[in-house]
Structures are given as structure tokens and as C-alpha cells.
C-alpha positions in Angstrom: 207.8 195.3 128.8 204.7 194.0 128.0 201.6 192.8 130.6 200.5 189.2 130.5 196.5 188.6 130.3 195.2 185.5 131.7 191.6 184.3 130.0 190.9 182.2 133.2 187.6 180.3 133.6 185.3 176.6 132.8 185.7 174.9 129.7 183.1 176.5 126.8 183.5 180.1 127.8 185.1 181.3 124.8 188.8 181.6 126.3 190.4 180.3 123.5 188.3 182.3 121.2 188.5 185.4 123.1 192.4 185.4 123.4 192.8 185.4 119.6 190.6 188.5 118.9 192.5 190.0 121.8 195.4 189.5 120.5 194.5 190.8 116.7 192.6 193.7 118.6 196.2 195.0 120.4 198.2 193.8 117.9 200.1 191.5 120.0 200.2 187.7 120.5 198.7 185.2 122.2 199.3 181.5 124.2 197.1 178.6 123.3 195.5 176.3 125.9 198.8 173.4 126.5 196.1 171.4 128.6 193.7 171.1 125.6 196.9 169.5 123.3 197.8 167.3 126.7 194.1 166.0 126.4 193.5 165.3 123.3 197.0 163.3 122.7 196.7 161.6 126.1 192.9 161.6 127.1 190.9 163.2 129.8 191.6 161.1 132.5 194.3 163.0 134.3 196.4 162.1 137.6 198.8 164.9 139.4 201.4 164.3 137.3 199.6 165.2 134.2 198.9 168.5 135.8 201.7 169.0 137.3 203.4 168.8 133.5 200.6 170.5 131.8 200.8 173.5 134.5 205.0 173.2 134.4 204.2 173.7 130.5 202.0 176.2 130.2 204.2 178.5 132.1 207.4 177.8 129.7 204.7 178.6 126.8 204.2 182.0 128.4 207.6 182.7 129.5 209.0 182.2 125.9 206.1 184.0 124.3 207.0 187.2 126.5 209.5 188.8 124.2 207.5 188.6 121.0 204.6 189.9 122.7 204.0 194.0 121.8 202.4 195.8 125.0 200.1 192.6 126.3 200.6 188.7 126.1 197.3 187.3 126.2 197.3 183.5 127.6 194.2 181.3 127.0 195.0 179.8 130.9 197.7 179.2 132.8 198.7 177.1 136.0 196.3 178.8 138.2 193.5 177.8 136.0 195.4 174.1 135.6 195.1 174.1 140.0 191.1 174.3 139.4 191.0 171.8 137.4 193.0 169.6 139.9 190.6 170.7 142.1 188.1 169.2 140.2 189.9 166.1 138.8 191.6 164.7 141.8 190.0 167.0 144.9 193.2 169.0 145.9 195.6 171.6 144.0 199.3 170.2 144.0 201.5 173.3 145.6 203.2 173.8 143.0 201.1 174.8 140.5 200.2 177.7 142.8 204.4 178.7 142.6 204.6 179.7 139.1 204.3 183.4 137.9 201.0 185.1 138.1 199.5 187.3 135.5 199.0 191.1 135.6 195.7 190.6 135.5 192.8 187.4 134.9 189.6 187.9 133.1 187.4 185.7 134.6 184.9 184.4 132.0 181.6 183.4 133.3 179.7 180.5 132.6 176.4 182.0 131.3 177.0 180.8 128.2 175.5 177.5 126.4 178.2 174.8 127.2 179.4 173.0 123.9 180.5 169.9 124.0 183.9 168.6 122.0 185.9 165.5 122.5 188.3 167.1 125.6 185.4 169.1 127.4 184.1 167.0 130.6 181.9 169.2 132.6 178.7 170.3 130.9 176.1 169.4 133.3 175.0 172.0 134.5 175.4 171.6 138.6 178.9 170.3 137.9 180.1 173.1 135.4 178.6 175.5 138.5 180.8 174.1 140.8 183.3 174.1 138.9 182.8 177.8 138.0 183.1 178.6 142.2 185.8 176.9 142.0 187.8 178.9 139.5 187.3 182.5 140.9 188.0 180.8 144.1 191.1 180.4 142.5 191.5 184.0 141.7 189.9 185.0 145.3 192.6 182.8 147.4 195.5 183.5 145.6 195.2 187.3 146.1 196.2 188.1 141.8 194.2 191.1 140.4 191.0 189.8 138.6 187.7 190.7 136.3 184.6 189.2 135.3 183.9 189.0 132.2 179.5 188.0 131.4 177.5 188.5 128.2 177.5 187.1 124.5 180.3 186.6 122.9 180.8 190.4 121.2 179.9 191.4 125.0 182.8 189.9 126.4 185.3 191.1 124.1 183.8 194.6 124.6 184.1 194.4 128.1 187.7 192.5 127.8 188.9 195.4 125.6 187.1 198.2 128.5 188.5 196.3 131.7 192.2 196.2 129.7 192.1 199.5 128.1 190.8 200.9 131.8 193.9 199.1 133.5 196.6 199.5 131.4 197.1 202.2 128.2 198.7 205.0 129.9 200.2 202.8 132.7 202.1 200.6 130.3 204.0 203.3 128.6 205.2 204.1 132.5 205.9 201.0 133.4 203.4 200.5 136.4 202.9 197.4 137.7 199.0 196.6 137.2 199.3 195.0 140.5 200.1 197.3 142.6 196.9 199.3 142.1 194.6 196.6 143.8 196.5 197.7 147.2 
């Protein structure tokens, strides 16, 4: 049985980043961002459909990931992060992406870091990536899934990443505990 990691958060936070030295770190794997290939094959212009299929894919990425995965499966987002970014591209979060699985646990990562632009990311001024950053643990908030933040330079966050997992889980996994139960 392994526990499924969620790097959940704005575009330029080091998600991507953050889940491959994770992954090395527990010697485990980890799923890339589906949205990211979506957006750079198709554009960034995205209507509900496109999120529907980028959140309907991202989960099948996880779910087949799942039995390869030793202990953790890290996931650089998944289709609660894909339902902020409805929020934010066409101002309301299709119900569905809110029915798929939810992670043992999310790491929030926070944006207080500089925003770099590539040829997918959209929201780098600063008011708008703010907004957007409410949104996301809104995200976490509403939906009721056990969550972290994660601040700092890039060698704090995976420091903090590793505490927050190795806090939460070590002895626990071995026993099979269910991470979520100890938020209640």
C-alpha cells in the first residue's frame, strides 16, 4: 500500500521540481503534470471540457502509477488542483472534478517565490497569481482533504516536504493507517 502525495498549488512554485526530488528522496515514483502536456499540444485557452479531460486524466495517470509506487506516490497535481484552475479560467469548478479520489495528503506550495514565466504559465502578475493562490487552498479548505504549507527557497521546501511526510507517515505506513483519519 503505498500513500499518494499531492504537490498542489500556482503555476512557478516548484511542484514539478519538488515531486522529482521527492520521489528520488523515498525511493518511489512520481506523476508528471497531464495539464502542462494538454497545454502545450493544445494551447492555453481552455473551455470545461479541456478540464474536464485533463482532470479525467490525471487521475488515470495516478491510478496506474499506484502499484509501481514503493511506500508514497508523489503527484505533481491532480483534479483538485485542475478545479482551481477552472475556477480561474472559466469562473466555476465543474462537479466532477471534485468526484475523483483525493490524496492522503496535499502540500500546498506557496507562492513566495519569483514567478517564471514559460510558454504554458498564464498567471504571473502578481494580483492575479494572489488570487489565484486563495483560490487553491480554498480548494484544499472546502473540500475537507488533509493539507500542508509548504514556504521558503527551494531546499526549504523540500526540507519541510520531507519533515511534514516523514512526521505523517513512517511508522503509520508500515501499519497501514489511513493518514486521513488523523485530521478527525
Amino acid at each position: 500500500m503505498s500513500f499518494t502525495i499531492v504537490l498542489h498549488g500556482v503555476e512557478s512554485t516548484g511542484k514539478s521540481v519538488l515531486a522529482d526530488r521527492l520521489a528520488r528522496h523515498f525511493n518511489t515514483i512520481w506523476v508528471p503534470e497531464y495539464g502542462r502536456t494538454h497545454a502545450e499540444t493544445h494551447g492555453v485557452e481552455m473551455d470545461e471540457a479541456d478540464l474536464l479531460l485533463i482532470g479525467r486524466t490525471q487521475t488515470a495517470m495516478i491510478e496506474e502509477a499506484r502499484p509501481k509506487a514503493h511506500r508514497f506516490l508523489f503527484s505533481d497535481t491532480d483534479s483538485l488542483m485542475t478545479a482551481a484552475w477552472a475556477e480561474m479560467m472559466i469562473g466555476y469548478v465543474p462537479a466532477e472534478l471534485l468526484s475523483h479520489p483525493k490524496a492522503d495528503l496535499y502540500l500546498l506550495m506557496e507562492a513566495d517565490v519569483p514567478w517564471v514565466p514559460d510558454e504554458v504559465r498564464v498567471y504571473g502578475e502578481d494580483s492575479v497569481r494572489a488570487r489565484f493562490a486563495a483560490i487553491c487552498q480554498t480548494m484544499l479548505v472546502t473540500t475537507g482533504v488533509r493539507w500542508a504549507s509548504v514556504d521558503g527557497g527551494w531546499d526549504a521546501r523540500f526540507a519541510k516536504a520531507v519533515a511534514l511526510i516523514e512526521a505523517l507517515a513512517p511508522s503509520k505506513a508500515s501499519q497501514g493507517f489511513d493518514l486521513a483519519q488523523e485530521n478527525e
